[in-house]
C-alpha positions as CSV (number, residue, x, y, z in Angstrom):
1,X,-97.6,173.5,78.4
2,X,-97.8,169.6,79.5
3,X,-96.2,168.0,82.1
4,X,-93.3,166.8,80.4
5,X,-92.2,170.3,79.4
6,X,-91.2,171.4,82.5
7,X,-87.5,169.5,82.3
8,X,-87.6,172.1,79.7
9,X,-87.7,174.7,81.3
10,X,-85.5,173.2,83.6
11,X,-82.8,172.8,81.0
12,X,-83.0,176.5,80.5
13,X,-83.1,177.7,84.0
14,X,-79.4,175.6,84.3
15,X,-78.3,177.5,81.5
16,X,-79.5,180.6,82.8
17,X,-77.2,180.2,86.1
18,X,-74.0,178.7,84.4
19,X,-74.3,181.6,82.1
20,X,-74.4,183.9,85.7
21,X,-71.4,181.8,87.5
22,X,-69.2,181.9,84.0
23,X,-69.8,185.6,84.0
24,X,-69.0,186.5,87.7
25,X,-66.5,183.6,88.9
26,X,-63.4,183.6,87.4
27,X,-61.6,180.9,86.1
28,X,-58.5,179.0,87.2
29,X,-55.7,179.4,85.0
30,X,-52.9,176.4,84.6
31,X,-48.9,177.6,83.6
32,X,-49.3,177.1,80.4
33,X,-52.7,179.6,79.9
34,X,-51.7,182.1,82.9
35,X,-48.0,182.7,82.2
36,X,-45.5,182.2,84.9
37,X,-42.7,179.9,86.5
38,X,-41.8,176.5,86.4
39,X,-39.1,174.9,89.0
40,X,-38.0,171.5,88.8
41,X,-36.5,170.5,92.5
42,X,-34.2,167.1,93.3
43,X,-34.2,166.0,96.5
44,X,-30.7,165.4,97.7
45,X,-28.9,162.9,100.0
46,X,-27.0,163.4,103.4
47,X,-24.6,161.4,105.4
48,X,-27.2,160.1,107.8
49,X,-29.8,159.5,104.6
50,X,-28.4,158.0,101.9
51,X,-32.0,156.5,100.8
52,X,-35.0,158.8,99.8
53,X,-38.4,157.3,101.0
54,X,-41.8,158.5,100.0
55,X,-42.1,159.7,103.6
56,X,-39.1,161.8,102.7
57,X,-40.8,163.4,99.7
58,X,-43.5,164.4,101.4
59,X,-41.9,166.0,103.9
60,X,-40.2,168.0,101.6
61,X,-43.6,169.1,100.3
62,X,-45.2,170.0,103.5
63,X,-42.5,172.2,104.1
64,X,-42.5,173.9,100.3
65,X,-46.0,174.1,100.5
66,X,-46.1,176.1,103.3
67,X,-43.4,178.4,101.9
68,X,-45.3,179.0,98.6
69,X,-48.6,179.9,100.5
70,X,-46.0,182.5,102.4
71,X,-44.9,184.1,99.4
72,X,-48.7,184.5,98.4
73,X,-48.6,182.7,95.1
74,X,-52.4,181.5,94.3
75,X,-53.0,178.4,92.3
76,X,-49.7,177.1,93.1
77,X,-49.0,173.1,92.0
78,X,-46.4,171.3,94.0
79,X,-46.2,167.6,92.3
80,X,-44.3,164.8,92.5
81,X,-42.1,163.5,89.6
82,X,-39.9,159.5,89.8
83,X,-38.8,159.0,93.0
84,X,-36.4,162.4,93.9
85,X,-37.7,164.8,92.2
86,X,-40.9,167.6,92.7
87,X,-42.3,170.1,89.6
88,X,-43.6,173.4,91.4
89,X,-45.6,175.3,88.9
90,X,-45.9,179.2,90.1
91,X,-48.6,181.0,87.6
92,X,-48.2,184.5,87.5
93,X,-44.8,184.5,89.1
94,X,-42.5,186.1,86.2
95,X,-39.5,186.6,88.5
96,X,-38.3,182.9,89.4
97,X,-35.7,183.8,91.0
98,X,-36.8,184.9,94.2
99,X,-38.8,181.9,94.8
100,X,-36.2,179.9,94.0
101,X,-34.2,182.0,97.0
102,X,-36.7,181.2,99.2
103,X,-37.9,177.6,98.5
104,X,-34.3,176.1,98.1
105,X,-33.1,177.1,101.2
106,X,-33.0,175.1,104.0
107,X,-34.0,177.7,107.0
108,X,-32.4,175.6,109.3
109,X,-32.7,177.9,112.8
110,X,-30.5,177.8,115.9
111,X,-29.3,179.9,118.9
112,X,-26.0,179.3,119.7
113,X,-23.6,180.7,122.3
114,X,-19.8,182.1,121.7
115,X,-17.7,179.9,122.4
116,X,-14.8,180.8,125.5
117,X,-11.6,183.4,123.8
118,X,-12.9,183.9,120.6
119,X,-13.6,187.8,121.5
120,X,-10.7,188.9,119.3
121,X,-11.7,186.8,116.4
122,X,-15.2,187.6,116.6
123,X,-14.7,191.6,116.6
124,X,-12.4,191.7,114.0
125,X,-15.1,189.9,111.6
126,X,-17.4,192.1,112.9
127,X,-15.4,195.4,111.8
128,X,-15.3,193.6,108.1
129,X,-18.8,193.1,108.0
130,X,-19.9,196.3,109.0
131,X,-17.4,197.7,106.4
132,X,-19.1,195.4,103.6
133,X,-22.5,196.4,105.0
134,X,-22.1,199.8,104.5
135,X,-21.2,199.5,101.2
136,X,-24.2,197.5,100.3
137,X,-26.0,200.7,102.2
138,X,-24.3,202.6,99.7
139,X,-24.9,200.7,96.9
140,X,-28.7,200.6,97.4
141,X,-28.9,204.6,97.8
142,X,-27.0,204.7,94.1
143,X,-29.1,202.4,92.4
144,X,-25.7,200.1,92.1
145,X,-24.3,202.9,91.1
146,X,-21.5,201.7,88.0
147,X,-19.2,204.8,88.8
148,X,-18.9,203.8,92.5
149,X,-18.8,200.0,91.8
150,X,-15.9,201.1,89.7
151,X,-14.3,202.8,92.6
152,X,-14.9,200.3,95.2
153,X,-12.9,198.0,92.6
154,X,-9.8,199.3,92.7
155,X,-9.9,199.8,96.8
156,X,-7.4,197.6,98.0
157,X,-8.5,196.7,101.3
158,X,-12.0,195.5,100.1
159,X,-9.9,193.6,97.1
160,X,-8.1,191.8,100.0
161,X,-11.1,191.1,101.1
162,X,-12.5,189.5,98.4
163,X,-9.0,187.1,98.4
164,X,-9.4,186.2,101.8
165,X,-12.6,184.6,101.0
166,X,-11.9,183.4,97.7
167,X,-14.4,185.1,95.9
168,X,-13.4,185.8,92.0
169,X,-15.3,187.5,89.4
170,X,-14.7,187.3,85.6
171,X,-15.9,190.9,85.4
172,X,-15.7,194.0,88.2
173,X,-17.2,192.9,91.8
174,X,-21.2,194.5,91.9
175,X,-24.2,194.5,94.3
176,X,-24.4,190.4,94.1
177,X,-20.3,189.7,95.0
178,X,-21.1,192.4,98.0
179,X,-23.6,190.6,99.6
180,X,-21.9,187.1,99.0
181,X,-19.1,188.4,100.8
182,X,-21.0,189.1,103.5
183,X,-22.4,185.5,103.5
184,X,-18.8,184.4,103.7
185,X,-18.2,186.7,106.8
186,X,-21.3,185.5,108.6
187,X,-20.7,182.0,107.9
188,X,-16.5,182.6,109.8
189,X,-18.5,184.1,112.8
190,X,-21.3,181.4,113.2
191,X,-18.2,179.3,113.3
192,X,-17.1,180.8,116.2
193,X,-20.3,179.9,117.8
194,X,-21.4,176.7,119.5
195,X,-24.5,174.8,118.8
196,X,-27.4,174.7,121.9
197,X,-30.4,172.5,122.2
198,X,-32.8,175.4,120.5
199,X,-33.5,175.4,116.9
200,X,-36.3,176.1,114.5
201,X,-38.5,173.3,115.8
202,X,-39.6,174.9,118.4
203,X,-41.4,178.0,116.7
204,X,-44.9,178.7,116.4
205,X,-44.7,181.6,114.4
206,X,-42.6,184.4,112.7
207,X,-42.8,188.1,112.0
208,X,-41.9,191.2,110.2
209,X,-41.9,194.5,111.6
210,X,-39.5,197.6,110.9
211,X,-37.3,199.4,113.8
212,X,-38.6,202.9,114.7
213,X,-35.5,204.4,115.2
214,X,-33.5,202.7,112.1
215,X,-36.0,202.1,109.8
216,X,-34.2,199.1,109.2
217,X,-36.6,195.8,109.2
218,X,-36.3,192.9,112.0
219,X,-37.9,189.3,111.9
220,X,-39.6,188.2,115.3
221,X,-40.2,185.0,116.7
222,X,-42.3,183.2,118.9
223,X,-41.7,179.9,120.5
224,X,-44.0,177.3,122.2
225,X,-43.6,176.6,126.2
226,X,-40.9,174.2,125.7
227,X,-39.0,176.3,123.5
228,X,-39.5,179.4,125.6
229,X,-37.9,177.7,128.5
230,X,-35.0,176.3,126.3
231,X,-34.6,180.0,125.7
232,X,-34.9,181.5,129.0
233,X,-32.4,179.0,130.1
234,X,-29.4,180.0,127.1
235,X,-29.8,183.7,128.3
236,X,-29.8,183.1,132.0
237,X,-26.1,180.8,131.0
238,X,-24.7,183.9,129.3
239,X,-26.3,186.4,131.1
240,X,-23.8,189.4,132.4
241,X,-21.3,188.1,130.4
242,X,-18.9,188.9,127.6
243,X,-20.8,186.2,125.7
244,X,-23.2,186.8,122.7
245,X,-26.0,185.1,121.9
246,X,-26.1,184.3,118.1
247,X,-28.6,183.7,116.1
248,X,-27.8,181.2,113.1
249,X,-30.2,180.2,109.7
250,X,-28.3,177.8,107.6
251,X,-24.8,177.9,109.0
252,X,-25.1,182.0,108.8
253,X,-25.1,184.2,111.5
254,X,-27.4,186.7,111.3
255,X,-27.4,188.4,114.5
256,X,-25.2,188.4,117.8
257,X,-26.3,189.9,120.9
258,X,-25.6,190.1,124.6
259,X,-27.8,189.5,127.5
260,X,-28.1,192.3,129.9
261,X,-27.2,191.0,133.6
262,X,-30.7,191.8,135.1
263,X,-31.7,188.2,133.6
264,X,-29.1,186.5,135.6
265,X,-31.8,185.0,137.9
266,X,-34.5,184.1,135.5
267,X,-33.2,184.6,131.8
268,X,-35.4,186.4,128.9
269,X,-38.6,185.2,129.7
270,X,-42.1,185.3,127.4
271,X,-40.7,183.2,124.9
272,X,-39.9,185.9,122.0
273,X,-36.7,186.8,120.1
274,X,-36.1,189.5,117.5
275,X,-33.7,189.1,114.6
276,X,-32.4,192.3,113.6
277,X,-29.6,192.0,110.7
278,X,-29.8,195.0,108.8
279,X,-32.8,193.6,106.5
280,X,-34.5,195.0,103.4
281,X,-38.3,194.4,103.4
282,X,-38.0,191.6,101.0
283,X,-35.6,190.0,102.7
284,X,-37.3,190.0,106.0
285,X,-40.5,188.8,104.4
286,X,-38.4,185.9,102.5
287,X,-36.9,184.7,105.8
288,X,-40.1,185.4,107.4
289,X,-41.4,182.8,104.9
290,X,-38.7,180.3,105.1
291,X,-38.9,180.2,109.0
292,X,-42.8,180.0,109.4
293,X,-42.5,177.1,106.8
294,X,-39.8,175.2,108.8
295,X,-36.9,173.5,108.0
296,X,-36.2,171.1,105.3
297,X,-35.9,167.5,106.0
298,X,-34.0,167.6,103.4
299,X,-31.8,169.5,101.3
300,X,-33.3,170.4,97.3
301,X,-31.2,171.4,94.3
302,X,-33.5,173.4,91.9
303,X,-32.5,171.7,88.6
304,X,-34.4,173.5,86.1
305,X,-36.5,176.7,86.2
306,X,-38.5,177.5,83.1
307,X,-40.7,180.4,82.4
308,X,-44.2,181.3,80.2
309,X,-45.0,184.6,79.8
310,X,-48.2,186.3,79.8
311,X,-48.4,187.0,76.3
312,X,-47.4,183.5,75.6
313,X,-50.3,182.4,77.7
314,X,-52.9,184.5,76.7
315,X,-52.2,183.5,72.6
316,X,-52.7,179.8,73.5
317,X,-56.2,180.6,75.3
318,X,-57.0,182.2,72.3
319,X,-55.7,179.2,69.8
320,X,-57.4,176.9,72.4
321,X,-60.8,178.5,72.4
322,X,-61.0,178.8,68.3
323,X,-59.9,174.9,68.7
324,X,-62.8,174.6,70.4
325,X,-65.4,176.9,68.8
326,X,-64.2,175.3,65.4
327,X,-64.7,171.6,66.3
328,X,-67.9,172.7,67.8
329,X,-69.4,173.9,64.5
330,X,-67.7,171.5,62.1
331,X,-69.8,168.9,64.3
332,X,-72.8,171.1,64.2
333,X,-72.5,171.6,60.7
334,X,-72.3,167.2,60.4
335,X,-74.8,166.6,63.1
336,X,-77.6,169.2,60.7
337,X,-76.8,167.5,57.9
338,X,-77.6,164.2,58.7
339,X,-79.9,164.3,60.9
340,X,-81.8,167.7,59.8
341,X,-83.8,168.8,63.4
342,X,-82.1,166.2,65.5
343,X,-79.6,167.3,64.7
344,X,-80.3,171.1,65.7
345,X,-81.3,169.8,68.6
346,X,-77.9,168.1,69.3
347,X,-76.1,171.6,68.7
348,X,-78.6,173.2,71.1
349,X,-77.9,169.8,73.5
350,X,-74.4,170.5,72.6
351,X,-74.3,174.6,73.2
352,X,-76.1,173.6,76.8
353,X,-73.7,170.7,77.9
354,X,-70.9,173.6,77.3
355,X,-72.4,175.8,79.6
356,X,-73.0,173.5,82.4
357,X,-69.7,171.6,82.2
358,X,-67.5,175.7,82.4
359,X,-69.4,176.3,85.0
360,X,-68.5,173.4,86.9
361,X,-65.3,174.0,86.1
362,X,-65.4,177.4,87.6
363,X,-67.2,176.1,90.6
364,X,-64.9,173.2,92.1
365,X,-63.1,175.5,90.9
366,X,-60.7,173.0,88.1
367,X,-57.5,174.5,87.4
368,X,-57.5,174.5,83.1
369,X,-54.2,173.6,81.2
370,X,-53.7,173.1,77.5
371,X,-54.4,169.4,78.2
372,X,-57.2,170.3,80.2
373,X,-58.9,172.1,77.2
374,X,-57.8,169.4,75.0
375,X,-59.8,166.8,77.7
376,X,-63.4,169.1,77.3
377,X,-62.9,169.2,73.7
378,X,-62.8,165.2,73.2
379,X,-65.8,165.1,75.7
380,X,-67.8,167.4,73.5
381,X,-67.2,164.4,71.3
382,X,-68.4,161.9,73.3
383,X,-71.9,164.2,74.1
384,X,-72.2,163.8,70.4
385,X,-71.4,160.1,70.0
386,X,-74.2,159.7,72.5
387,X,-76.7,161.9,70.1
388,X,-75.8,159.8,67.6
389,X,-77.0,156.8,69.0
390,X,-80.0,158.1,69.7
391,X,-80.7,159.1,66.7
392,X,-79.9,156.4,64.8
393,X,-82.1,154.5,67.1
394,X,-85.0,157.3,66.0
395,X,-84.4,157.0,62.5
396,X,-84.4,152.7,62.8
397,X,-87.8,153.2,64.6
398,X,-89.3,155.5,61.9
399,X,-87.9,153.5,59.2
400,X,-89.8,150.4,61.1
401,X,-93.3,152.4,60.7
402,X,-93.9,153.4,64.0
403,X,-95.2,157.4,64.9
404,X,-93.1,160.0,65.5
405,X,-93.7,160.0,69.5
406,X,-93.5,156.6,69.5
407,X,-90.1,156.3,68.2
408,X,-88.6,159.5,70.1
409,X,-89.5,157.8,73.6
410,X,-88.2,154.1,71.8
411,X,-85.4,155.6,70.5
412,X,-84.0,157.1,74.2
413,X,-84.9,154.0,75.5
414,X,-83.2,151.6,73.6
415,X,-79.9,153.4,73.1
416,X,-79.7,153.8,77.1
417,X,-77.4,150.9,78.2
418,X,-75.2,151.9,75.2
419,X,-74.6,155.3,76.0
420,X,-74.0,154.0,79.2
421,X,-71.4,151.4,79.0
422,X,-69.8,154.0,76.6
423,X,-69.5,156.4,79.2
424,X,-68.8,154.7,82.3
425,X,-65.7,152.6,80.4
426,X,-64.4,156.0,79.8
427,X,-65.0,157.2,83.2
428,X,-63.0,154.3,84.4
429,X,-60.2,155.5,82.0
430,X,-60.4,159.1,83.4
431,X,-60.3,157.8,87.0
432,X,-57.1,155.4,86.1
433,X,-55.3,158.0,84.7
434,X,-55.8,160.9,87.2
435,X,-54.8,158.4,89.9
436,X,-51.8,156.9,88.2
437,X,-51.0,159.9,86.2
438,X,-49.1,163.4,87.6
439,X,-49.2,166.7,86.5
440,X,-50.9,167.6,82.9
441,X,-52.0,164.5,82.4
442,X,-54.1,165.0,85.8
443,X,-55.7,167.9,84.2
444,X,-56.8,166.2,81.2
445,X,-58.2,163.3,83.6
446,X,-60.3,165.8,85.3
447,X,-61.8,167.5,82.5
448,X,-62.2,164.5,80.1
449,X,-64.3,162.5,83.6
450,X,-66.4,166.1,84.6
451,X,-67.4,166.3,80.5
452,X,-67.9,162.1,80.3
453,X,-70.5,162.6,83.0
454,X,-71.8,165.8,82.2
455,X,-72.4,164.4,78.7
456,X,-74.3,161.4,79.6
457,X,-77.3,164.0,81.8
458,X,-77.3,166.3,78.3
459,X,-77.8,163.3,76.4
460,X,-80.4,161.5,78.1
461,X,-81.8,164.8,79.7
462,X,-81.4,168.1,78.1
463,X,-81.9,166.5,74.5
464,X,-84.9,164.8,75.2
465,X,-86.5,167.7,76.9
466,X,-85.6,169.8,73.5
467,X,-87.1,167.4,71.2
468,X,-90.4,167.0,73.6
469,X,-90.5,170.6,73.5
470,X,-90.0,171.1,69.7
471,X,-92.6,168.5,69.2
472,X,-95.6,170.5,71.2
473,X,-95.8,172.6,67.8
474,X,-97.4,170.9,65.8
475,X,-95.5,172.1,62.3
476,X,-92.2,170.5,63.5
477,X,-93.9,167.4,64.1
478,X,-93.0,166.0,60.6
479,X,-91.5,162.5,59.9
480,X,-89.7,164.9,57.2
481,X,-87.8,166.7,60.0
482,X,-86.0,163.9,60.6
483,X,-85.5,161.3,57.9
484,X,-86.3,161.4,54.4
485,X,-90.0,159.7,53.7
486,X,-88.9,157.6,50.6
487,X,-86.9,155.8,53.1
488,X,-89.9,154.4,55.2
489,X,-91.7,151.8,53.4
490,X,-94.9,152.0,52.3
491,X,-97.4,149.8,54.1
492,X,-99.1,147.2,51.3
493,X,-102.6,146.3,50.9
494,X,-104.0,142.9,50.8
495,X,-107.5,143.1,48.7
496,X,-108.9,139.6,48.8
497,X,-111.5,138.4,46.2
């Protein structure tokens, strides 16, 4: 085999691989192809900022992204969308609503200390707590129960309860009125607390881990060396006292506690607190989540949340890939047709410059959306439009009388800048819109630019090294093959007397 039939094999030891990494790495699924949940987030106002900034926004994001990577979502998308509002794209999540729990929440953290006669107050809201907490208890262990929500409704103490904090229902009050009850409750005692100088900023890190003795689930925190000594110095205030430390997320008390008087010299030192408010394993993992992430700058309003399911997303992979699969042979079909083994080559070209560009996709790795597909489809057009001009070079060059060879390596040659200021003008379209552009429109960027230069090396590569190849046998190398001989003119013969 000659020299020039090595980018041959080449060619085929590419294909070889991209089949092997399309095989064995998986591919990144968009919303719209994986199935799952959509939230649409405004950024809101407050009294001291009435203007959002850019800055703002991204603020917002650092802290939401952090919060998605806690709840363990992969292939999240947190964009930006006008000027106050972020799209959060969850694939795979089916059950928005616990995101949205844990996202919009601010998690705004801070100890305070009771403030001076509020003893009475404070044990009395205690007492209803507990009461409400053991229902919930009870509640859980009867699967919400409708028999003993039905009972619990026509108690009239927990009714009074439910007027004292102006909670109404249109229907009987269930699991959900309970705990917003308790909400209401916690909110009244954190009241009765008074803000300190330690909040959320100061933690490096925060925990889960469940009570040996309860079973029931705490949330742990560590602070850094500032914070620890902010903390050391609260305890050592209150310490011996009738006091209680409280522990506040969001205007809510979660947890009060005194400190014993053996830290009256020194305070609780080490820099570690526990959070212990009868959680549920979920609900210590989504607070774990929301304080690890920090606070938000600011406060969000999720505006919309929308939902693909899985079945929804698997039908348009399958109406995407016999989109793709159908223009594929309608153009194979064309490209045979008119030009005969050029244009089997341009399939084979074609069938290669798929491989390579999935596998690229599955390497960086590109996360694929409808628009996505819809961007490698339209670059399997221009890899064709770039055959074509080769091969209409090829057939100008035969029709012109020169040999076979001749007019291959002419034909490559002068169709180059062409193909070139083809793709590169549509490479600076791809690159406009991916900057400029946000969210699908991104996708189909990325794809359309990948294929757009992936098409221009199977063009001016991978079909070249076909048709060099083709030609080493000497049966394909036929004018015939690739344009019809009545169209070349026959050469005339001057016979002079």
């Amino acid at each position: 085999m000659g020299r020039k039939n090595y980018w041959f094999i080449v060619v085929i030891i590419f294909a070889v691989l991209s089949i092997f990494i399309c095989t064995n790495i998986p591919f990144q699924l968009g919303l719209d192809l994986r199935g799952g949940s959509q939230l649409t987030l405004e950024v809101q106002t407050t009294e001291e900022i009435t203007k959002i900034t850019p800055n703002d926004i991204e603020g917002v994001k650092a802290v939401l992204d952090k919060r998605v990577n806690g709840l363990g979502v992969s292939d999240s998308q947190l964009q930006t969308i006008g000027t106050n509002q972020l799209l959060l794209e969850l694939p795979g999540e089916q059950d928005p609503s616990g995101a949205a729990k844990v996202l919009g929440e601010t998690a705004l953290l801070e100890f305070r200390i009771q403030k001076n006669g509020t003893e009475a107050q404070l044990k009395d809201l205690q007492t209803q707590r507990n009461r409400v907490e053991s229902i919930i208890k009870l509640l859980e262990e009867n699967n919400n129960s409708a028999q003993l929500i039905k009972e619990l409704n026509i108690n009239n103490e927990i009714n009074n309860l439910f007027d004292k904090y102006n909670i109404k229902s249109n229907q009987i009050f269930d699991y959900d009125e309970f705990n917003l009850l308790r909400n209401k409750i916690n909110t009244e005692i954190a009241v009765l607390f008074e803000p300190t100088s330690l909040t959320g900023q100061y933690l490096i890190n925060a925990g889960r881990r469940q009570d040996q003795n309860t079973n029931d689930w705490e949330v742990t925190l560590n602070f850094n060396s500032e914070g620890g000594d902010k903390f050391a110095d609260i305890t050592k205030s209150i310490a011996g006292t009738s006091r209680l430390l409280g522990i506040v997320i969001d205007g809510i008390s979660y947890s009060e506690a005194s400190v014993g008087k053996q830290f009256e010299n020194a305070g609780i030192t080490g820099g570690a607190a526990t959070i212990s408010g009868n959680f549920t394993s979920d609900d210590a993992r989504n607070l774990e989540v929301q304080l690890r992430g920090g606070a938000l700058p600011l406060p969000i309003d999720i505006i919309q949340i929308r939902t693909i399911g899985p079945s929804l997303g698997v039908q348009n992979i399958r109406l995407s890939l016999f989109a793709a699969l159908t223009g594929l042979l309608f153009v194979g079909i064309f490209m045979i047709i008119i030009y005969k083994l050029a244009g089997f080559v341009a399939v084979l070209a074609l069938s290669f410059y798929s491989l390579f560009t999935l596998s690229i996709y599955a390497l960086l790795p590109v996360t694929l959306t409808l628009p996505g597909i819809a961007g490698f489809i339209l670059s399997i057009g221009m890899a064709v439009d770039a055959n074509v001009l080769i091969f209409e070079r090829l057939k100008e060059e035969l029709r012109n009388g020169n040999t076979l060879i001749r007019s291959i390596d002419a034909s490559f040659k002068n169709a180059f800048s062409s193909i070139i200021d083809g793709h590169l003008t549509t490479l600076i379209s791809c690159i406009t819109l991916f900057y400029l552009g946000t969210g699908f429109v991104k996708g189909f960027a990325a794809t359309l630019g990948i294929g757009v230069v992936l098409s221009l090396f199977t063009a001016l590569t991978c079909t070249k090294a076909i048709l060099r190849f083709l030609m080493s046998y000497q049966y394909l190398r036929k004018i015939s093959n690739f344009i019809n001989p009545k169209l070349i003119p026959t050469p005339s013969i001057n016979i002079q007397k």
